[in-house]
C-alpha positions in Angstrom: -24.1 -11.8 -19.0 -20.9 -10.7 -17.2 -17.9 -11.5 -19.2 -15.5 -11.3 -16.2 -16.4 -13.6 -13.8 -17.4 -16.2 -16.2 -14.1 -15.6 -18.4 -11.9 -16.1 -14.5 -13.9 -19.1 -13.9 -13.2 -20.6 -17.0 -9.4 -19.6 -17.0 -9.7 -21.9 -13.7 -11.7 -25.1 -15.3 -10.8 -25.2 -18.6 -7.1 -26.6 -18.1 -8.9 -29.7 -16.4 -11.6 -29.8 -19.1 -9.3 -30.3 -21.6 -8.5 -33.7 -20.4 -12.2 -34.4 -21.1 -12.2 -33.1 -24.9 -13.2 -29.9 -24.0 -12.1 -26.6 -25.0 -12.5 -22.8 -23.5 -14.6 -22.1 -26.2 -16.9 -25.0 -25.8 -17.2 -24.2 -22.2 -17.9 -20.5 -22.8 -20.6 -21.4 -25.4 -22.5 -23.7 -22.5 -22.3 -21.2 -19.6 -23.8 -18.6 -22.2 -26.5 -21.0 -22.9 -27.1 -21.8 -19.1 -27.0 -18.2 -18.5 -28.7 -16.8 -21.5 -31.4 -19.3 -21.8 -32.0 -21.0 -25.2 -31.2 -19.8 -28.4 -30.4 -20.7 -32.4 -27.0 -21.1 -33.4 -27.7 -17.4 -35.8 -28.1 -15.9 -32.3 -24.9 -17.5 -30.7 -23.4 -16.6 -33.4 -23.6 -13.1 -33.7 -23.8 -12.4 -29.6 -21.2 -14.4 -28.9 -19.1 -12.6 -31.8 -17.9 -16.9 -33.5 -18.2 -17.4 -36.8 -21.7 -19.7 -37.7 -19.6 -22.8 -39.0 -17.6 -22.6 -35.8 -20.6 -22.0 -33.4 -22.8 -25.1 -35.4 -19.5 -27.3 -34.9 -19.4 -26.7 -31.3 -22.6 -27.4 -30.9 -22.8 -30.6 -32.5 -20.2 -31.3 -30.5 -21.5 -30.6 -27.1 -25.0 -31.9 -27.9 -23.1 -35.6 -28.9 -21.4 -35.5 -25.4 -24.7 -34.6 -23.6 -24.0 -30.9 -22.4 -26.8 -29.1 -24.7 -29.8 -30.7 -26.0 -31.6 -29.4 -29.1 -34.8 -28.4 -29.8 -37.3 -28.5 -32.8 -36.1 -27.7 -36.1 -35.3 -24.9 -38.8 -34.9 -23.3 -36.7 -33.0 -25.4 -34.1 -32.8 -24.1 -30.6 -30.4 -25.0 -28.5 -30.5 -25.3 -25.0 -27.9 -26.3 -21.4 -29.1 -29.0 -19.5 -28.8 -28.3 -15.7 -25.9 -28.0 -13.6 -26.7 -31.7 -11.6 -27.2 -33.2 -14.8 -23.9 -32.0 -16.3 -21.7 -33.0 -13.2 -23.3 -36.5 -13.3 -22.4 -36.5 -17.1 -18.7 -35.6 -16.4 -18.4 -37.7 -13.4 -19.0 -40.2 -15.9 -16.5 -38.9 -18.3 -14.2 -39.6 -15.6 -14.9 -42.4 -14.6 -14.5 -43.8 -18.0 -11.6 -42.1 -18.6 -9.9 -43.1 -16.1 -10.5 -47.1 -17.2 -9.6 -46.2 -20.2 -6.1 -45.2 -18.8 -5.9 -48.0 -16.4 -6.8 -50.5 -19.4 -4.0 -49.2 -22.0 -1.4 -48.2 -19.6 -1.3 -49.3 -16.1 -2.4 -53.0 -16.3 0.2 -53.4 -19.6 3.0 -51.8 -17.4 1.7 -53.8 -13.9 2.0 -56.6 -16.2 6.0 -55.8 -17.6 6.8 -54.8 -14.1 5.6 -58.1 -12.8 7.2 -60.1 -15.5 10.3 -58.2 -15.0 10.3 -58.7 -10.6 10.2 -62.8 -11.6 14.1 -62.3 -13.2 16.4 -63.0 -10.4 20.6 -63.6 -10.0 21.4 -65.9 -7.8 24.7 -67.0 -6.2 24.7 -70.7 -5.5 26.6 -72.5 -2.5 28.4 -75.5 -2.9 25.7 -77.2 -0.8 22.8 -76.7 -3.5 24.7 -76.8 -6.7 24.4 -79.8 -7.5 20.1 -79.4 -6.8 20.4 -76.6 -9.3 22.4 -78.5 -11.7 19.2 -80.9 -11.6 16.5 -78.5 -11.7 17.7 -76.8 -14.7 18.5 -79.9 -16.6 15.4 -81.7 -15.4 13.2 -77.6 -17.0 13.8 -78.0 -20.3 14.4 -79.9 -23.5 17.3 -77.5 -25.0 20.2 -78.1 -23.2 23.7 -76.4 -23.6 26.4 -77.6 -21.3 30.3 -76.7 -20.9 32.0 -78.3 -18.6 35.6 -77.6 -18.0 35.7 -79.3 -14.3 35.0 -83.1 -13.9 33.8 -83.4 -11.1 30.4 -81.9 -12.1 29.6 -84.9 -13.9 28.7 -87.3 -11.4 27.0 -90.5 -12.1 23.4 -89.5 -11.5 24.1 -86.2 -13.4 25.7 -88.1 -16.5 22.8 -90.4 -15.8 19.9 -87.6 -16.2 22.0 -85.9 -19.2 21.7 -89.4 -21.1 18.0 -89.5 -20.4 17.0 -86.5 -21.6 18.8 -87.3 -24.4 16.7 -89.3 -25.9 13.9 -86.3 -26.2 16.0 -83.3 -26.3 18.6 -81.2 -27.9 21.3 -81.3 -26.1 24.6 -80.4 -26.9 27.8 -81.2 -24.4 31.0 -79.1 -24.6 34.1 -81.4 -23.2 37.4 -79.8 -22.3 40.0 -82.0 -24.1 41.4 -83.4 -21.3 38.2 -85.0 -20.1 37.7 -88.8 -20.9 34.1 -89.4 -20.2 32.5 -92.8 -21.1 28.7 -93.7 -21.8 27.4 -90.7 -24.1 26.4 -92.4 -26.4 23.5 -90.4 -28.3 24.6 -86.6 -26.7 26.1 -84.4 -29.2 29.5 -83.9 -27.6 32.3 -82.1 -28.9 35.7 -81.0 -27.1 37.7 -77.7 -26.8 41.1 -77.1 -26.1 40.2 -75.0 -22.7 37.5 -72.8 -21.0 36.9 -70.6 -19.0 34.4 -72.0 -15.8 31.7 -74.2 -16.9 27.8 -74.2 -17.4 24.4 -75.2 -18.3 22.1 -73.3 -20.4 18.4 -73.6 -21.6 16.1 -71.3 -23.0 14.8 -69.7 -20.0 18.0 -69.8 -17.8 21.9 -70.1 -17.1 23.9 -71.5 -14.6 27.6 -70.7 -14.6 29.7 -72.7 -12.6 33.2 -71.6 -11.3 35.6 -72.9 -9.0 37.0 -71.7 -5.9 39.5 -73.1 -3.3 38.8 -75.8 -5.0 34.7 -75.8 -4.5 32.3 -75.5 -7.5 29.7 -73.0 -6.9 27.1 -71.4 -9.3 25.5 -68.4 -10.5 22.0 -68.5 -12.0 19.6 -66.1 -13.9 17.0 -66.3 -15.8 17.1 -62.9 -17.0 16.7 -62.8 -20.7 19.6 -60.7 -21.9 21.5 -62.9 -19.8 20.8 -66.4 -21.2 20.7 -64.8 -24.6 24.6 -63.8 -24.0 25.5 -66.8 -22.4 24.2 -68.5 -25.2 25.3 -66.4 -28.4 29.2 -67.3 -26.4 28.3 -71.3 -25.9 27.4 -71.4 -30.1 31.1 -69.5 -30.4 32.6 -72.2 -28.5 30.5 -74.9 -30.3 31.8 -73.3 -33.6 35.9 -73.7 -32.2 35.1 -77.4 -31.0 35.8 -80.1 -32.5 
C-alpha cells in the first residue's frame, strides 16, 4: 500500500471524522484493511508498526461502530466492509448526531430565546392606563400597590382592589396625606412621601408617574425588573407605618 496518498487523504478527512469519534489512526487502520484485504490483529500489528493492545483496541472499536466486521475465531480475522456500506453507516452517524445536537442545545436555547422575546417594556398613555391598571390587578392574586397620586384610585379601581381582597395578598402603600375610606380588609399602611406610584405582582410592574399633570405608566414583565421593583416596595413596606 502507498503510504502517501492515503496518509494526504487522511490529513484531509480525519479533522471531520473526529466529530464522529474517530481518530487518524482508526481511519488509517480501515483503509489498510480495505486495501490490504483481511487480516488478524498479529498481522496489523506488526505491518502497520502499533503496538497489539493498541491495534486489538481499535479494532474493537471500529467493529462496535460497524466499519470492520470480524471473522471466525483464534485466530480472529478482521475485515472493511465496503465503501457504500460505510458512507450509509456514517450518513447515519450524522444524522444522529446532528439530533443529538438539536435535542441538547438548539431546542433548550430556541426555548430561552423564546421565553426571553415574550419580556416586553412598555410606555403607557394616559388613555390606557387606567385598562392597564385593571389588567394587572385583575392577573394575579399577589398584589403590591404604592400610590403617591389620588387620583389613581377611582371608585371602580378601589372597588376591584376590595374584591380581590378577599382572596389575595395584597398589600396597599398610602402616602400620608391620602384619606381613603372603605379598605376595610387590605393591608394598608402609609409613608411620609414617594417617589411616583405603582402596582406590582409576581409576573409584572407598572410604574406610574406623573407629567403636566397626566398619570401615565411604564410596564414590564421582565424578571429582573419586577424582582427590583419589588425588593424596593418591601423597603418601603418596612419605613411604613
Amino acid at each position: 500500500m502507498e503510504d502517501n496518498p492515503v496518509d494526504e487523504l487522511l490529513s484531509r478527512v480525519s479533522r471531520f471524522a473526529s466529530i464522529l469519534g474517530i481518530s487518524r489512526t482508526d481511519l488509517k487502520i480501515y483503509s489498510f484493511l480495505l486495501l490490504e484485504g483481511q487480516m488478524s490483529a498479529r498481522e496489523l500489528s506488526e505491518k502497520m508498526g502499533i503496538s497489539y493492545t493498541k491495534i486489538y483496541t481499535i479494532l474493537g472499536k471500529l467493529e462496535e461502530k460497524g466499519w470492520i466486521r470480524r471473522i471466525g475465531k483464534k485466530p480472529a480475522f478482521y475485515e472493511a466492509i465496503p465503501l457504500r456500506d460505510l458512507w450509509a453507516n456514517v450518513k447515519k452517524t450524522i444524522e444522529v448526531k446532528i439530533n443529538e445536537f438539536e435535542k441538547d442545545f438548539i431546542e433548550p436555547l430556541s426555548s430561552m430565546l423564546s421565553t426571553s422575546s415574550t419580556y416586553s417594556i412598555t410606555m403607557i398613555p394616559p388613555s390606557k392606563l387606567k385598562s392597564t391598571i385593571f389588567e394587572i390587578l385583575d392577573s394575579s392574586n399577589k398584589i403590591m400597590i404604592a400610590v403617591s397620586f389620588p387620583e389613581i384610585l377611582e371608585t371602580d379601581i378601589l372597588e376591584l382592589i376590595k374584591v380581590k381582597s378577599y382572596n389575595s395578598d395584597i398589600k396597599l402603600i398610602l402616602q400620608n396625606d391620602m384619606q381613603i375610606n372603605n379598605l376595610s380588609g387590605v393591608n394598608t399602611r402609609k409613608l411620609q412621601s414617594m417617589f411616583g406610584s405603582g402596582i406590582i405582582t409576581s409576573s409584572a410592574v407598572l410604574l406610574i408617574i406623573k407629567n403636566a399633570d397626566k398619570l401615565s405608566g411604564l410596564f414590564s414583565n421582565h424578571k429582573y425588573i419586577v424582582d427590583i421593583a419589588s425588593v424596593y416596595f418591601n423597603h418601603l413596606w418596612e419605613q411604613a407605618k
